[in-house]
N, C-alpha and C positions, 0 to 999 in steps of 0.2 A: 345418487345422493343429492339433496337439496338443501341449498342455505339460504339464510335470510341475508346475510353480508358477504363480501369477498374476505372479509377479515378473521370469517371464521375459517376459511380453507388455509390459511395460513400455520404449519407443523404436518406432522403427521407425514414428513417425506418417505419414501420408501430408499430402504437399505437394499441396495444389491451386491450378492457376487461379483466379482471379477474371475473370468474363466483364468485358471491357473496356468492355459497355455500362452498366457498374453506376460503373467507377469512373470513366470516361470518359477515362482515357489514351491515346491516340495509340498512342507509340512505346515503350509500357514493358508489358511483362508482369507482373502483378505474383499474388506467390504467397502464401498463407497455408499455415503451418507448424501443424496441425492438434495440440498439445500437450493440449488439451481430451480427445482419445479413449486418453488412458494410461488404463490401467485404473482408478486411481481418481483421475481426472477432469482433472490437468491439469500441466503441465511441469515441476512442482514431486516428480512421482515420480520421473523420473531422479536429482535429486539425493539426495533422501532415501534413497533404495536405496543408491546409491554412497556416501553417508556413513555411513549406516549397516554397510552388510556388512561392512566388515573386523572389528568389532566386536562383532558378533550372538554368537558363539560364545561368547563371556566371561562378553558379558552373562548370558546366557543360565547358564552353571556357575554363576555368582556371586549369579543373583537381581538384577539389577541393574534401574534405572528407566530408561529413555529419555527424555532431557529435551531441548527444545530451545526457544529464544524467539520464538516464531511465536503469530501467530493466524491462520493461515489454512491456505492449502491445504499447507504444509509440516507443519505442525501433521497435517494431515488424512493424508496419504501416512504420516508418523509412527507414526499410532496404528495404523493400519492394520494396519504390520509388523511393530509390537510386539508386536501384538496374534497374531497369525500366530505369534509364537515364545513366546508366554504370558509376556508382559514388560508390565508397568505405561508408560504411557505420560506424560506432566505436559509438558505447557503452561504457558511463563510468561511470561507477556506484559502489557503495562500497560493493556489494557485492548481486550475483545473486540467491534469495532464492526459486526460481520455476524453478525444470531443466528443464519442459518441454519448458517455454519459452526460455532459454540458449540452449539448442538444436535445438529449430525451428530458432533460431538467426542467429547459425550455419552454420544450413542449409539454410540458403538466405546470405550466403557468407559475415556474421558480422564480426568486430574485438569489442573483452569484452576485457575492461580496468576495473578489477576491481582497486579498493582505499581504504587505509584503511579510510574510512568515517567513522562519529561518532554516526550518523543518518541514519535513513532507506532514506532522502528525503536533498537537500541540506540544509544545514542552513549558511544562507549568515552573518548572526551576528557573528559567529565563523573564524575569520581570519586563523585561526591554523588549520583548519578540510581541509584535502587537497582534499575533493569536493568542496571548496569555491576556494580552489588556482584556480583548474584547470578550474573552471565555470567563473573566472575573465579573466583569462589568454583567452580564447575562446570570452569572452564577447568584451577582447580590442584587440582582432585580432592578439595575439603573436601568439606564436608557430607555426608558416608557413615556411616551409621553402621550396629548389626546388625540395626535394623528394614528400612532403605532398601535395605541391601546396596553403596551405590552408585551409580553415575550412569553412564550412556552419550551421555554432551555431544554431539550430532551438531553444533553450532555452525556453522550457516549461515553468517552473519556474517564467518567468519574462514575458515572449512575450505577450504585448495584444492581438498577431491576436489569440492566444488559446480562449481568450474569445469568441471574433470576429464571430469563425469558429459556435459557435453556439446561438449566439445572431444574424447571421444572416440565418441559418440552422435548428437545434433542436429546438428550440424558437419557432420560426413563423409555424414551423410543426407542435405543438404541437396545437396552437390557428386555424390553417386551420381543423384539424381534431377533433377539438372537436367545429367546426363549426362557427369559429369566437369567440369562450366562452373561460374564462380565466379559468383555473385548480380551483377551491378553497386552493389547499392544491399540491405545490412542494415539491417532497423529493428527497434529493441528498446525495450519497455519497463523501464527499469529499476528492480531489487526491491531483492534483496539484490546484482545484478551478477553472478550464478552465470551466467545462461543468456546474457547478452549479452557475455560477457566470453569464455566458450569458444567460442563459435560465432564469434565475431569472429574470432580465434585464428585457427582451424584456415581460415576463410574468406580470411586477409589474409597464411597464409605459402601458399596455393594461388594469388593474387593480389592484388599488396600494393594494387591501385587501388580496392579495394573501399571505395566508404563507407559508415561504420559510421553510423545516425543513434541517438540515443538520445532516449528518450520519458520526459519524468518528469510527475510532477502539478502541477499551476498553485498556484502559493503559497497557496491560502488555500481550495483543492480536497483533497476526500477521494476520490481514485479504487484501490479495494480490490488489493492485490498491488504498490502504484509509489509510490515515494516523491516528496518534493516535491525541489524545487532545493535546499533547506537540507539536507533529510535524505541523502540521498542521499550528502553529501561525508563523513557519519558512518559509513559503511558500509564494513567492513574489506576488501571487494574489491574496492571503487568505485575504478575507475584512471582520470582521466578523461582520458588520452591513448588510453582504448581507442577512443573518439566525437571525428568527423568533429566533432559538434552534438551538444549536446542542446538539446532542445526541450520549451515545456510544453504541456500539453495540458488541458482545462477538464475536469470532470465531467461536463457538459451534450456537451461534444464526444464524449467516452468513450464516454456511452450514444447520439448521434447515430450514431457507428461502429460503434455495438451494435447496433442496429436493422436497419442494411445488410446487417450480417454474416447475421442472424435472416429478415429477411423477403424478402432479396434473392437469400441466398446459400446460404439452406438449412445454415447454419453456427451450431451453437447456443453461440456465445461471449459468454461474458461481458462487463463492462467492460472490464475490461485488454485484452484481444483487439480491442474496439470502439475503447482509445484507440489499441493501433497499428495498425489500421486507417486511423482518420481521420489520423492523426498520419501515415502512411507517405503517403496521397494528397495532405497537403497539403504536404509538402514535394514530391513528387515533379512535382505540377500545373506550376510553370511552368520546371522542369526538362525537361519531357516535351515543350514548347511549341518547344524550340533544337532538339531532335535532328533528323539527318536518318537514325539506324541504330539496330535496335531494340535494346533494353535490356533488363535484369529485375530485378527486387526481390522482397526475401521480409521478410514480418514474420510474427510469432506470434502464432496465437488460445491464449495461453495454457490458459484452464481455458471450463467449462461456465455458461452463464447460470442455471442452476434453484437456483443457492444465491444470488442476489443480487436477489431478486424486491422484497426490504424495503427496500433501495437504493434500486432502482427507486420502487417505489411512494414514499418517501419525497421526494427527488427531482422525477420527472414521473409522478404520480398521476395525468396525464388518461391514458398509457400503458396502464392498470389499469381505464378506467373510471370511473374516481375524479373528483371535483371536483380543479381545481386549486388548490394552497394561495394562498389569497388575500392572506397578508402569510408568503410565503418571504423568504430571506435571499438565495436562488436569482436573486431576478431584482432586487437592488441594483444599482445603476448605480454606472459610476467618478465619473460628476459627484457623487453622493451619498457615495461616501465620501470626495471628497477634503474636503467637506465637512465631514467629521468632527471631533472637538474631542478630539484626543489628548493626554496629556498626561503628562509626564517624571515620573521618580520622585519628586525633590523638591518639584514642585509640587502632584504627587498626592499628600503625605504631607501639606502645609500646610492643600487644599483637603480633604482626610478632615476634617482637627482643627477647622477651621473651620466647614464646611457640612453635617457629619455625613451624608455621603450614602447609598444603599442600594448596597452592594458586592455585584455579583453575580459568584461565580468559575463561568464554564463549562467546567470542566476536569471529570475523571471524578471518581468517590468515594473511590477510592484516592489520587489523586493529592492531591486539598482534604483527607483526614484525614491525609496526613503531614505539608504544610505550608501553610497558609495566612494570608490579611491578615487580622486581629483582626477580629471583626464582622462578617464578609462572611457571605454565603450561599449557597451551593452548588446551582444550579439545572443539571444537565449537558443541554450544547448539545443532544443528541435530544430530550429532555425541555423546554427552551426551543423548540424547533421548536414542538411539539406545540399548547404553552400559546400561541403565537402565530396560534395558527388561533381562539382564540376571542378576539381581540382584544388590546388593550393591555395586558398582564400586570403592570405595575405602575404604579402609583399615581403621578398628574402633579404631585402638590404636593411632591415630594422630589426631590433630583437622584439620578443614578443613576451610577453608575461601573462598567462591565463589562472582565472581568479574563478570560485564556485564557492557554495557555502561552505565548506569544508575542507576543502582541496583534492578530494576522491577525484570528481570528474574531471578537476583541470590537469589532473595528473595523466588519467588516461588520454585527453587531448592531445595534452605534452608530447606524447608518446607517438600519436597518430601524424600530429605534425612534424617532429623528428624523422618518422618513418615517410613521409611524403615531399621530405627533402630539404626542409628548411633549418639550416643550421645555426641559429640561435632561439629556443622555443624553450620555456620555463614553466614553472607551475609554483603558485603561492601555499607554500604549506601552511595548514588549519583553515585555509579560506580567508574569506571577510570576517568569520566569527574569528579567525587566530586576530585577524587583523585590529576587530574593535576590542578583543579581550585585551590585546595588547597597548591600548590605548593609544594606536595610531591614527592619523586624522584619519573622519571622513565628511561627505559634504552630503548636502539630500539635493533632491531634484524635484 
């Protein structure tokens, strides 16, 4: 086959079986959507093309930047193309938690604007969260000036053509290659809702019995490309009458699905791919148990496992070789954190004045130098992982109070420091956002 562009090789992924001895279903066939072998690397090219191109030409006369709020593989298809039409690329995002995709960004000649955001994903309901300022400001066309030239907003987040790209793409692939026949059973992880939201689409007006399952990340889980249950309702395409279900899915289960895909299946996908893997067999397990007539399902290995190796290894180091981290936050129990000793704003603001504790915020550097609790100290959560491998990282004769945007992670801390001996360890319930909702001070840096 010959093209004229790399951009025309992009679609057109191949749908494979999974041998039935791997997932062990019965009466369901179940296929994986191979989104990993777009030419640069994973499902997130469809959209970026299609948001992109109506646009290219302008940009292009005018000088213009291609900007969009991603840190990862949308970021990565981005720069790609800009790059392809000798167009600056910028990434702005609140903070890039995969270095190998920060390095591969790098390397295709990106500018990273990190922000202190307050979410891993925009939340356009948050006026104050300056990933909203700056997604408005790009959205009404400010910020141009005769250095910049301008902005080419590809805006994931909001654009219909995200859907678009595969309601007229992934969609229709999927119903040509399983021969005109609708899937029984869609399983999507969901990001931004670009790819589970058009594939749905095009799958539910060829047969409306289709169920749609959706995959998100387990509340207080980091799985790369899928938002959590919170986030996910912030997400300007997120319709959730497109899903049957959604369902969460651990970290630990993501890369469990990773592994099958990797050593079983001859399939080099990533996380995301690994969660709806796991995530599509166990919904489908005691579904597959009633039928007496076969079935089929399709999920997506979205992108390639060889940028997520630091995941990995941070995570399940024995994976790598590696010692396993001997005081992870990874293997807390629920008995341990219900344990935990949480505590509301106004008691956390008594129990500051009173017991003068050590406030540690595990939020990123951006985020603690815009606003933060008087005092406190800024140790970000990879960074605390780290210090946790050499033992009890602060001092038992002081109490401690640990702060995250939310209070999910400082909870599981709580937990981790409790269980490694230190007997006074708290955790701020709702986070810094309970904190500033609550109109408690804070100070910027």
């Amino acid at each position: 086959m010959r093209y004229d562009s790399i951009t025309e090789v992009i679609g057109d992924t191949p749908l494979v079986r999974i041998d039935p001895a791997v997932h062990g279903l019965r009466n369901i066939d179940l296929y994986a959507k191979l989104e990993m072998l777009n030419p640069f690397g994973s499902v997130k090219d469809r959209a970026a093309w299609h948001m992109a191109q109506p646009g290219l030409a302008e940009a292009v006369a005018e000088g213009r930047t291609v900007v969009e709020l991603s840190s990862g593989n949308t970021a990565k298809a981005l720069a790609v193309i800009a790059g392809m039409h000798g167009l600056p690329f910028k990434s702005v995002t609140n903070r890039m938690k995969v270095p190998e995709v920060k390095d591969l960004l790098l390397l295709l000649g990106a500018q990273i604007e990190e922000l202190p955001g307050q979410a891993e994903c925009l939340d356009p309901t948050d006026t104050e969260d300056p990933l909203t300022r700056i997604h408005r400001m790009l959205s009404d066309g400010e910020g141009a000036t005769e250095e910049t030239g301008g902005f080419l907003h590809t805006d994931q987040y909001f654009n219909t053509r995200n859907i678009e790209a595969h309601a007229t793409g992934t969609g229709p692939e999927i119903l040509r290659d399983l021969d005109g026949r609708a899937p029984d059973w869609f399983i999507a992880c969901v990001g931004t809702a670009g790819s589970s939201t058009g594939v749905a689409r095009v799958l539910r007006e060829h047969d409306p019995a289709v169920g749609v399952i959706g995959l998100v990340a387990h509340k207080s889980d980091f799985i790369p490309g899928i938002r959590n249950i919170d986030e996910v309702h912030e997400v300007g395409l997120f319709d959730p009458a497109t899903y049957d279900t959604l369902e969460s899915v651990t970290a630990d289960e993501a890369i469990d699905g990773m592994l099958t895909l990797v050593r079983r299946c001859g399939m080099l996908a990533g996380p995301t791919g690994g969660a709806a893997y796991f995530g599509a067999v166990r919904h489908l397990r005691p579904l597959d148990e009633e039928l007496t007539e076969r079935k089929t399902a399709v999920f997506i290995a979205c992108d390639r496992v060889e940028s997520y190796m630091s995941y990995v290894r941070q995570r399940r180091p024995e994976l790598l070789n590696q010692p396993p981290h001997k005081n992870s936050v990874a293997g807390v129990t629920q008995d341990e954190l219900r344990a935990v000793r949480t505590m509301e704003i106004d008691e956390a603001q008594k129990w500051i004045a009173e017991q003068r504790p050590l406030i540690l915020d595990l939020r990123g550097p951006y985020a603690y130098a815009a606003l933060h609790i008087e005092n406190s100290v800024n140790i970000v959560d990879e960074l605390f992982d780290t210090l946790l491998q050499g033992g009890l990282p602060v001092g038992t004769g002081q109490p401690v109070l640990l702060a995250c945007p939310v209070g999910e992670k400082s909870t599981r801390y709580a937990a981790l420091l409790t269980r490694m001996g230190h007997p006074d360890v708290r955790s701020l319930a709702g986070g810094i956002v309970a904190w500033r909702d609550a109109g408690a001070p804070l100070v910027r840096h």
